[in-house]
Every structure is written in C-alpha cells, then in structure tokens.
LOLO-487781 format. One record per residue (C-alpha): residue in one letter; residue number from 1; x, y negated, z. Coordinates in steps of 0.2 Angstrom, whole numbers, plus 5000, padded with zeros to 4 digits. Example, Ala and Ser with C-alpha at 12.3 -4.5 7.8 and 13.67 -1.06 7.14 Angstrom:
A,1,5062,5022,5039
S,2,5068,5005,5036
***
This chain:
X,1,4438,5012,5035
X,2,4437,5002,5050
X,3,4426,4989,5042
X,4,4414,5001,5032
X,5,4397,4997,5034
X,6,4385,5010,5047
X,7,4367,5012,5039
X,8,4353,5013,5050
X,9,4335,5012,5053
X,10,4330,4999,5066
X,11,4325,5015,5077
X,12,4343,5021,5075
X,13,4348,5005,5080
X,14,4337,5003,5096
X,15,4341,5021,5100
X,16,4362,5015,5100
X,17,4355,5000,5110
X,18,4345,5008,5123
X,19,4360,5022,5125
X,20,4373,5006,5126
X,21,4363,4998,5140
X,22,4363,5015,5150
X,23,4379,5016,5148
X,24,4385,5002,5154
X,25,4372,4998,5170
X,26,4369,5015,5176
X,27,4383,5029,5172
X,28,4398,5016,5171
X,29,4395,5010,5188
X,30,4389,5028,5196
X,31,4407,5035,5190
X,32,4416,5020,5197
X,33,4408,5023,5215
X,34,4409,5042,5212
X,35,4429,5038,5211
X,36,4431,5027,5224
X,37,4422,5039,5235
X,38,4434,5053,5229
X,39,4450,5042,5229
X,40,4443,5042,5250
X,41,4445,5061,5252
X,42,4465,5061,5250
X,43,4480,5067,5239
X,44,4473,5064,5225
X,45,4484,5078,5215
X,46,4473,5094,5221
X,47,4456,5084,5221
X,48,4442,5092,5209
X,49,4430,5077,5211
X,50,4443,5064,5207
X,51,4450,5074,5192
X,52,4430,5078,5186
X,53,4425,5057,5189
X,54,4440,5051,5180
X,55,4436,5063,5164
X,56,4419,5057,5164
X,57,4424,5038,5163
X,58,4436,5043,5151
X,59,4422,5049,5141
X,60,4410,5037,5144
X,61,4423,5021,5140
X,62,4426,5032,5124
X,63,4408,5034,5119
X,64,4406,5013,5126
X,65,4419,5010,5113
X,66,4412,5021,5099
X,67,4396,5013,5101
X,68,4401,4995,5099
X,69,4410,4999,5085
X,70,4393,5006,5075
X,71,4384,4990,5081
X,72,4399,4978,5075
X,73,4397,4987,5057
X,74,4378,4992,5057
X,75,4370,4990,5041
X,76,4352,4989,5048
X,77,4340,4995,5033
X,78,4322,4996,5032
X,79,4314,5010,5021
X,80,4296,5002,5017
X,81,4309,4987,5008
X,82,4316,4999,4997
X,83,4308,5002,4980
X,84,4316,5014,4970
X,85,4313,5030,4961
X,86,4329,5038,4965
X,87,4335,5044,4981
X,88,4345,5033,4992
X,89,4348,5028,5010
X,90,4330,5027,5021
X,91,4321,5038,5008
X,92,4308,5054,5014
X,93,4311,5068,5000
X,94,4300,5082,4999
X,95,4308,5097,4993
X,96,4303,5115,4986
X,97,4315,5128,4989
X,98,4316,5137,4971
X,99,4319,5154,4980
X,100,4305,5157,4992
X,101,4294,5142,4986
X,102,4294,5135,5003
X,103,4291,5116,5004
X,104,4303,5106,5016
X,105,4303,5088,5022
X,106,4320,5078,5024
X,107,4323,5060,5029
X,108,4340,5054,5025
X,109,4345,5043,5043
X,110,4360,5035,5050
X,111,4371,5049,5056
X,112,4369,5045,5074
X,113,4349,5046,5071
X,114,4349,5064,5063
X,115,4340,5078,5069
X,116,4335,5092,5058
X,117,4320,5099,5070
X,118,4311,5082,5065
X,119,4318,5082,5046
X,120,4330,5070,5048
X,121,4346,5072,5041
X,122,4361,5062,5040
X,123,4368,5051,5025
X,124,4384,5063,5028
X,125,4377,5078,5027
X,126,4376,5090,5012
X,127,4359,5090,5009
X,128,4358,5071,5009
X,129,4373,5071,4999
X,130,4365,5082,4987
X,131,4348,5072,4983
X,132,4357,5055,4984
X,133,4353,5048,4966
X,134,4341,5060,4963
X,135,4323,5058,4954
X,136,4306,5067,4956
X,137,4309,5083,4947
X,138,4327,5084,4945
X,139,4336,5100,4954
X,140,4346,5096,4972
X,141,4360,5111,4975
X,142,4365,5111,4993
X,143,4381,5121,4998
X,144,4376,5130,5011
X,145,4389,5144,5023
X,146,4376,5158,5016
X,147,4377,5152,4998
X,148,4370,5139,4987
X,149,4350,5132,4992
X,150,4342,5125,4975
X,151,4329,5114,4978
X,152,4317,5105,4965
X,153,4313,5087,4971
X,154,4293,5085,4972
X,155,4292,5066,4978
X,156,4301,5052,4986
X,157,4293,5040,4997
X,158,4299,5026,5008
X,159,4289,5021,5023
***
C-alpha cells in the first residue's frame, strides 16, 4: 500500500510541515553535535550519552522518513468543498448517544491530525469507520472494549 493516498486537512498538512522543518533544522543537527561531543568522551562501548544520542537520531531519521512519505502521498482535502449528505472524509458529525442521550461532536481528520479532546478523530478509527456513508438520522454502532456505543446521527456539516 506504498502509494495509497493520505487524507488531510490543510491544517494536517501544515502541522506535518511545520513538525518536518523542526525536525530537520533544529533536533537533526542538536543530535549530530550531541554525538560528536559524546564520540569526544572515549570507548564508546560503556558510553550512556553516545548509546542515548544515537537512538535519538535513529528515531528522528525514522520519523524524517515517515513524514516524507505522508507528504509524497497526501491527499490534501478541504471540508467547506465537500457537499454531501452522507458522511465522508472532512465531515463534522453530531452524535446522540442512544443510551444516556448525551450529545457528542466528531470530526473525521487525517490520522496524524486526530485528537479526541478536540473531537477529532481519525479516518482509521472505529468511530469514523462506523459513520462513514452515514446520513442524518440513520444509527452509527461503534465497537467499543466496554461493549457496543449506539449513536443516532443528528447532522453533518462541512466547514
């Protein structure tokens, strides 16, 4: 699946962008110095700092490398473009939870731009995967680890 398309928002994008540039002009070069000083300090087989420094770049090269690849394959979408009446990609879906009446707020984001305290979720997750295709009134069943959440669909919106 190397040349599956990632969706995004433009904000998701920017985000990727902004962590990219940080990446590469401040903790790249800070890890390269901090194992050059440690590569000064001896045998380099008992040296916490070297050992430390070297896993970091390994992780930041990794993460360089994840990134890129998002960006090569990001589908950029913008919400207020879409018009549709079922759920897809970019939509805000207001939820009633069929148990407890409580109302809840979910956008469905790129993965890498999810976070559930802002009532984002990602296009992977089970929720999002649950209302995709969905229309206003229909019934979303989410799988949940404490059993199944039913949810009726109040609106959808795309802003």
């Amino acid at each position: 699946m190397p040349d599956e398309k990632v969706p995004m928002t433009a904000n998701g994008k920017r985000l990727l962008d902004e962590e990219l540039k940080q990446l590469m002009t401040v903790e790249r070069p800070a890890v390269i110095k901090a194992i050059e000083v440690a590569r000064g300090h001896g045998d380099l087989s008992e040296n916490a700092d070297y050992s430390a420094a070297k896993e970091r770049q390994g992780f930041i090269e990794g993460r360089i490398q994840d990134i890129n690849g998002k960006l090569a394959r990001a589908q950029v979408i913008d919400p207020s473009n879409i018009k549709s009446d079922r759920v897809v990609f970019g939509a805000t879906v207001e939820l009633e939870d069929q148990e407890n009446g409580k109302h809840v707020m979910y956008s469905i984001v790129g993965v890498d731009e999810a976070d559930i305290k802002q009532g984002k979720v990602g296009i992977t997750s089970p929720i999002a995967r649950a209302m995709i295709g969905k229309s206003k009134g229909d019934e979303v069943v989410v799988d949940a680890p404490r059993g199944q959440i039913r949810y009726d669909i109040l609106s959808i919106t795309y802003k």
